[in-house]
C-alpha positions in Angstrom: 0.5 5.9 -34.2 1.6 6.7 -30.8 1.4 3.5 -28.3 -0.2 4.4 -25.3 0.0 3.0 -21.9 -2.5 -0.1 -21.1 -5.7 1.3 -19.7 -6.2 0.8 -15.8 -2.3 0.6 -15.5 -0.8 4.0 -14.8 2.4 6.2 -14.9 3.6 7.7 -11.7 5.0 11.0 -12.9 8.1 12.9 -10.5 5.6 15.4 -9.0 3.6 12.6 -7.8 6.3 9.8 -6.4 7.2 12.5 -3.8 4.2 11.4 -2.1 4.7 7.4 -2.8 8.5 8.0 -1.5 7.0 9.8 1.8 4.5 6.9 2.3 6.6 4.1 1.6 9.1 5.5 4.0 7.0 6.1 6.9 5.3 2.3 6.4 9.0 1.0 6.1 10.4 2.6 9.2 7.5 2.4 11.5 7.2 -1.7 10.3 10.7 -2.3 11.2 10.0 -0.5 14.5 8.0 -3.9 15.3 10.6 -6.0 14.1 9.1 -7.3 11.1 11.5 -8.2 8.5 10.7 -7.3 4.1 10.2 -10.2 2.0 10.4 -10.2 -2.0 8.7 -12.5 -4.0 7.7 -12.4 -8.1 5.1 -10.8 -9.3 4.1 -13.6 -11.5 3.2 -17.1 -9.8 1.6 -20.4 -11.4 -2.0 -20.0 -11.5 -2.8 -23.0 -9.5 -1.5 -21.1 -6.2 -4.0 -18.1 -6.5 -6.7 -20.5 -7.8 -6.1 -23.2 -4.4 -5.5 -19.9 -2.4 -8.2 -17.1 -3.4 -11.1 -19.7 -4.5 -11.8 -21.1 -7.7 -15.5 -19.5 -7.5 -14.4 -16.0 -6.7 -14.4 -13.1 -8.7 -10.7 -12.6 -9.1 -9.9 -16.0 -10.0 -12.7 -16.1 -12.2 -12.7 -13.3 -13.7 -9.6 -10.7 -13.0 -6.8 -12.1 -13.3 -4.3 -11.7 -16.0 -3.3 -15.4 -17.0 -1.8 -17.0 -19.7 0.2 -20.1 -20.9 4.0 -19.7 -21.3 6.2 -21.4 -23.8 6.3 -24.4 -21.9 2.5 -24.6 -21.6 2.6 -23.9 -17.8 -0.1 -21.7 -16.9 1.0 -18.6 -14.9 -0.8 -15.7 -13.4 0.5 -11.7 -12.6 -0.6 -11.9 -8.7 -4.0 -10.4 -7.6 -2.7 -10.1 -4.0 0.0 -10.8 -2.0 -0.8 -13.3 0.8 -0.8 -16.3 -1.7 2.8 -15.8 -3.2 4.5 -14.6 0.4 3.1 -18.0 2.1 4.5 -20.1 -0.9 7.7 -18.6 -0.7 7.8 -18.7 3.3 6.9 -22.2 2.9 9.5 -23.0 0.1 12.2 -21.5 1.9 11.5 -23.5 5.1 10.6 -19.8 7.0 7.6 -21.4 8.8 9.1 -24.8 10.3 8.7 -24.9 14.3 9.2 -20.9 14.3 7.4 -17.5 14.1 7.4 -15.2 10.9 6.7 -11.2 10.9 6.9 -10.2 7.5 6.3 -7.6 5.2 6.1 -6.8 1.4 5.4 -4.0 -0.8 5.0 -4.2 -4.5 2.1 -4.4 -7.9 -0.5 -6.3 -7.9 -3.3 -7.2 -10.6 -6.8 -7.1 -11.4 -9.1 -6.6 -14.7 -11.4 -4.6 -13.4 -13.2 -1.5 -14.5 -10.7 1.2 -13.7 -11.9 3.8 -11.8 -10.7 6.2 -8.9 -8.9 4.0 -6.2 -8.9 1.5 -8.7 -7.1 0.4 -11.0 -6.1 -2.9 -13.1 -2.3 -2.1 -12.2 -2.2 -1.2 -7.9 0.4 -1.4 -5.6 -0.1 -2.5 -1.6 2.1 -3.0 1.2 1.2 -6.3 2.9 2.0 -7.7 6.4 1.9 -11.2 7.5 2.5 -13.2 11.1 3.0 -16.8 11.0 2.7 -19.3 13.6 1.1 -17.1 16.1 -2.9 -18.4 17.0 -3.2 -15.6 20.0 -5.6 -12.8 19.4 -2.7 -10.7 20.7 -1.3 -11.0 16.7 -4.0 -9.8 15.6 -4.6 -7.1 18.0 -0.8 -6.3 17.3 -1.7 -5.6 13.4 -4.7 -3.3 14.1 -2.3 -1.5 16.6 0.5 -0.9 13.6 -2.4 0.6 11.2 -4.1 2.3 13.8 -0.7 4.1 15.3 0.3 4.7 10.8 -2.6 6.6 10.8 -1.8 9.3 13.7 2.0 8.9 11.8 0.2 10.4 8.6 -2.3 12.4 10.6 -5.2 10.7 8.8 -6.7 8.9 12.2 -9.8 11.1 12.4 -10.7 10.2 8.3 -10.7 6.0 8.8 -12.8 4.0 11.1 -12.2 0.0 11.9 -14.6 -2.5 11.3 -14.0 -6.0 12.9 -16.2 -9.1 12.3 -15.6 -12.9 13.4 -15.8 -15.7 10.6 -15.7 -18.7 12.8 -14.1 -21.6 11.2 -14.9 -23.2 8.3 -17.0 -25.5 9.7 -19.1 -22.8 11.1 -19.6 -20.8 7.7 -20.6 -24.2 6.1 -23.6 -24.4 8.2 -24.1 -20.8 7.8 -23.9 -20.6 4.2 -26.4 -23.7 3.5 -28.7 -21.9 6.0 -28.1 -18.1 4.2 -28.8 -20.1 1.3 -31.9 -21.7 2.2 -33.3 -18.4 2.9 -32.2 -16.3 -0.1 -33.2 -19.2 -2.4 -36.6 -18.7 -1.3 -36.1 -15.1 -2.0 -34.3 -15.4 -5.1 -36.5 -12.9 -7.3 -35.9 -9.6 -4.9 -32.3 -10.2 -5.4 -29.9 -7.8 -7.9 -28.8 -9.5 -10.7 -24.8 -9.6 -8.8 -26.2 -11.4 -5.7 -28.1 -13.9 -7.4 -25.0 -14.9 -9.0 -23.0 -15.0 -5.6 -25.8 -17.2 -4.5 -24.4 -19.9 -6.7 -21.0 -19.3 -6.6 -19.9 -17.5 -2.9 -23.2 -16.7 -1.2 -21.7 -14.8 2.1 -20.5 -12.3 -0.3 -23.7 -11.4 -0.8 -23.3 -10.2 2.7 -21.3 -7.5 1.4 -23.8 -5.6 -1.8 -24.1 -2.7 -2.0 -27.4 -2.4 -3.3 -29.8 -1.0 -1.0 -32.7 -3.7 -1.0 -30.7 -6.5 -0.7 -29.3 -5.2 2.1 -32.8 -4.3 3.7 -34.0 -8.4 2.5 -31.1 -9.2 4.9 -31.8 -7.9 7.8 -34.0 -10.8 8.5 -31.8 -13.3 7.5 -30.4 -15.6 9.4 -26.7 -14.6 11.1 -23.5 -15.6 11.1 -23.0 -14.7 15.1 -25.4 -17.3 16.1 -23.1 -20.2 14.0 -19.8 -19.2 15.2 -18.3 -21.8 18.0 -17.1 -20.8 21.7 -13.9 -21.0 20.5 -14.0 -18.5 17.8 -16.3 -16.3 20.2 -13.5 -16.5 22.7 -11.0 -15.1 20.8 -13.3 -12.6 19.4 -13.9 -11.3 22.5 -9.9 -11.4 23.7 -9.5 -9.6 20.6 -12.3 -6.6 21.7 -11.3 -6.5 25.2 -7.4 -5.5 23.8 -8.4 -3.0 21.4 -10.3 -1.1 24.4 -7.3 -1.3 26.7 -5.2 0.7 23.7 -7.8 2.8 23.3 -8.6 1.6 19.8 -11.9 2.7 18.6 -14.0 -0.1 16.7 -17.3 -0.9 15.1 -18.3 -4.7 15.0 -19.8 -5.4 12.0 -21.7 -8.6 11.3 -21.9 -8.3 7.8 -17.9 -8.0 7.2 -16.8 -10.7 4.8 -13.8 -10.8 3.0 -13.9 -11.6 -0.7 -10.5 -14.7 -0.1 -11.9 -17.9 0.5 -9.0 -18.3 2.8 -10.2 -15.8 5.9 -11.1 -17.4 9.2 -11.9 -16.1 12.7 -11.0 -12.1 12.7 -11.8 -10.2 9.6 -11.7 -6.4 9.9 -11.6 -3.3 7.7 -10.8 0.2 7.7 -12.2 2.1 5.9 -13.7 6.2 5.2 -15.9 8.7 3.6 -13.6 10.8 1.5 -13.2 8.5 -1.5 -16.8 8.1 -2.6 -17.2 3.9 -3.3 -13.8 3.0 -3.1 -13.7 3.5 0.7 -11.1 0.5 2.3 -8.0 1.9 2.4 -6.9 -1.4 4.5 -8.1 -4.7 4.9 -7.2 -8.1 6.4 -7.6 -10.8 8.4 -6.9 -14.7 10.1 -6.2 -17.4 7.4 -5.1 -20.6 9.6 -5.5 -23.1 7.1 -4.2 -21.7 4.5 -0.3 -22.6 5.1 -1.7 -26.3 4.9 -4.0 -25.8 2.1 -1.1 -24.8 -0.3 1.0 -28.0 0.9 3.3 -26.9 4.1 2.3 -27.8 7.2 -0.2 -26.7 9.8 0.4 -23.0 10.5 -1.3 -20.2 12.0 -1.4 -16.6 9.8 -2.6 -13.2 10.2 -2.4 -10.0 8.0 -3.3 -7.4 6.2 -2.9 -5.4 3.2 -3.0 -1.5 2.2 -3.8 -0.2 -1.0 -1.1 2.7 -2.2 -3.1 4.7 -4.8 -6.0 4.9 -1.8 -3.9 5.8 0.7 -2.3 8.5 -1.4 -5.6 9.9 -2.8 -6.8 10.3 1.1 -3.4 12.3 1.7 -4.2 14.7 -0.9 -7.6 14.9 -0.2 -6.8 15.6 3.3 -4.1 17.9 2.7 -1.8 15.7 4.8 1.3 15.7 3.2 4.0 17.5 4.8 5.7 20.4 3.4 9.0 18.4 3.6 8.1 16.2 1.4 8.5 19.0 -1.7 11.3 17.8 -4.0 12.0 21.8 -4.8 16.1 21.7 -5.6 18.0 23.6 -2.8 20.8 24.9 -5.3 21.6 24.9 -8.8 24.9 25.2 -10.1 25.5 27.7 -13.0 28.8 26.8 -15.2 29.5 30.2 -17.1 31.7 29.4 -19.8 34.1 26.5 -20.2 34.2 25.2 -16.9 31.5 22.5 -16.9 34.5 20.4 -15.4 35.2 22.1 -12.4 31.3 22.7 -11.9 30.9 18.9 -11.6 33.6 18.7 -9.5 32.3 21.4 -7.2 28.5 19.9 -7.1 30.3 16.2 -6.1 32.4 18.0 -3.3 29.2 19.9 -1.9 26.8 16.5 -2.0 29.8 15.0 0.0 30.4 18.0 2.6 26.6 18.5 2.2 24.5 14.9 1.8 21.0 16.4 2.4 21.1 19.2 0.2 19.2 18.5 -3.1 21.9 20.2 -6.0 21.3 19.9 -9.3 24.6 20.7 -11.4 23.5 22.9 -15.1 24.7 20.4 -18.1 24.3 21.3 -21.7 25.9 24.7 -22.0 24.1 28.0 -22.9 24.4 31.8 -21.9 23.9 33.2 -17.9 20.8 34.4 -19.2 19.4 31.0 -20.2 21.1 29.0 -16.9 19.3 31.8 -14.5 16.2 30.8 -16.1 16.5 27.4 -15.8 17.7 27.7 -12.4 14.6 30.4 -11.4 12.4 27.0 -12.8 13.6 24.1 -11.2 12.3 26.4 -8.0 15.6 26.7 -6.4 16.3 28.8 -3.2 20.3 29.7 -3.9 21.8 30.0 -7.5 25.3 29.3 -7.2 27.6 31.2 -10.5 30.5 29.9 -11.5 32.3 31.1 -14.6 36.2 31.3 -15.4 36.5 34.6 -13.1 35.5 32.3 -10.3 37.3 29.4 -11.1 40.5 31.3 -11.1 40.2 33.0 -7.7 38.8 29.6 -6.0 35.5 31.5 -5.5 31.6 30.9 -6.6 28.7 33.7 -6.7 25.8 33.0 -4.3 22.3 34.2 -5.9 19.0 34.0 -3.5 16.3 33.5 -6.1 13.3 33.6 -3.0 14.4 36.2 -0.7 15.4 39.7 -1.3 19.3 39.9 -0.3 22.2 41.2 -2.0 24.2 38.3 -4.1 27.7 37.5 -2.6 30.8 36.1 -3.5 32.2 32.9 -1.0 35.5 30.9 -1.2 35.1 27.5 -2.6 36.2 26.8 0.6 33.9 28.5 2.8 30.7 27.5 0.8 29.8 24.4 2.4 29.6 26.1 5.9 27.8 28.9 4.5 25.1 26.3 3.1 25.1 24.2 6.2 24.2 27.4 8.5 
């Protein structure tokens, strides 16, 4: 019997990881363009951190995550998300003491979940995270990188930002007993999912889908009118920024984020062109969480994007450059017994050449076959060389896509000829 991938966690075949590469590279260089330096961290972490992090009443810790107890009967978890594991290793490696941290992290995260498109029980994100900044200028600084990634990949006019304020914890405690009050006495016209939240993390309720809970809330009491000048303040600073750059925005009262951790500004982006699984970015303020997993007070900020999403809204959109096509530029026919000198050739033309994608025949076979091969692998230029060409220092030059005459070059000559 054949064994088959796990379900939910997916191959990334070449044709696709064009894409990833292309996506990956832009995030990369435009990240370092504001300075803020990669972290790597494991992918697996004690369970305790996600569990102290996330919230031991949310539906990841209680239900997704893949955990287990190791040989030593600690009990270790593959991480959900990234936040958790980059502030424990910032913390462990003394990045946060009396200083500022701009990080950023790319990498496989973990969820048992019902796959589904955009989702999937193996996905990858790219995270970003500022320490010991409380400004909103941080956080207006983070919506500027993903808004200005977005005119990078030409996908602006497909994702729109939502922004909400949490207020601190002190504020959602009073909010949540009063939410609850008045859901509890409206228990019955709840869905099945919300009357569960009610017990366990009631403001997500904020956040169902279904239709009439959402109409029962509309009279329910908001969070706005808990929320402390402070929090308002900075709300507002936050606002008044984004107009300034010209960053359009909806505020949205009923943005939660499903982390126990989130304080102040939440916000989402989010679109229309992938059906439910429509937040292709999503982030936030989490000040007490530094201190909550055992460092010291520190103020954070982030966000995180999810890959697959991201790369499903590029296709969709068409928005994937033409460069991006991992077509070979040339492919090296060796006619006869000269697969030595071939190699050698290919390695002297990647060096006199570096951005030309070569790909150098191996295993033998006639002209016939090689030409075929070469046709496939969607080259522009065949290069030929057999003993006849070896001898004179010379290589034939085939165009497989246009109609011109094949030539014969010096050895010597070819890498100017390619370069022009």
């Amino acid at each position: 019997m054949k064994i088959q991938s796990i379900r939910g966690m997916n191959d990334l075949l070449p044709e696709q990881s064009a894409t990833w590469q292309y996506l990956e590279r832009t995030v990369a260089e435009l990240l370092a363009s504001y300075s803020y330096g990669e972290i790597r961290f494991p992918i697996l972490e004690q369970t305790e951190l996600f569990k102290r992090a996330v919230g031991e009443v949310t539906d990841i810790v209680e239900k997704e995550m893949y955990s287990f107890d190791d040989r030593n009967g600690d009990s270790l978890s593959l991480r959900p998300e990234g936040t958790a594991g980059c502030v424990r290793a910032c913390t462990e490696n003394g990045l946060l003491h009396n200083q500022t941290q701009r990080l950023w992290y790319t990498g496989p995260m973990f969820r048992h979940e019902r796959p589904q498109k955009g989702r999937l029980r193996q996905f990858h994100q790219v995270g970003v995270e500022a320490f010991g900044l409380t400004g909103p200028d941080i956080d207006a600084e983070l919506l500027l990188i993903t808004a200005r990634l977005w005119k990078i990949l030409k996908i602006d006019h497909a994702v729109t930002l939502q922004i909400n304020s949490l207020g601190t914890s002190a504020d959602r405690a009073d909010y949540r007993a009063a939410l609850v009050e008045y859901l509890n006495a409206r228990r019955d016209q709840l869905d099945e999912d919300s009357q569960r939240r009610l017990e366990t993390n009631p403001m997500r309720i904020l956040d169902s889908k279904n239709p009439d809970t959402q109409a029962l809330l509309n009279s329910a009491p908001s969070l706005e009118d808990f929320i402390d000048q402070e929090s308002r303040d900075h709300f507002q600073q936050l606002c008044a920024m984004l107009d300034a750059a010209n960053i359009s925005y909806e505020v949205n009262p009923r943005l939660v984020r499903g982390l126990d951790y989130y304080g102040k500004t939440v916000f989402e982006w989010v679109t229309t062109n992938l059906g439910a699984q429509g937040t292709v970015c999503a982030g936030g303020r989490y000040d007490g969480l530094v201190e909550q997993l055992g460092g010291k007070p520190c103020p954070g900020v982030g966000f995180a994007m999810g890959v697959e999403r991201l790369v499903l809204l590029l296709d969709e959109l068409g928005a994937v450059p033409d460069s991006v096509d991992q077509a070979v530029d040339l492919y090296l026919l060796a006619v006869g017994n000269v697969e030595q000198q071939a190699l050698v050739l290919a390695e002297n033309l990647r060096s006199d050449c570096p951005n030309i994608r070569l790909e150098c025949h191996c295993g033998g076979g006639s002209f016939k076959s090689q030409i075929k091969r070469a046709d496939k692998s969607g080259a522009r230029i065949a290069l030929i060389l057999g003993e006849d060409e070896v001898a004179s220092g010379t290589v034939g030059v085939k165009y497989l896509r246009e109609d011109r005459p094949q030539k014969t070059v010096a050895q010597s000559e070819l890498s100017g000829l390619l370069g022009s």
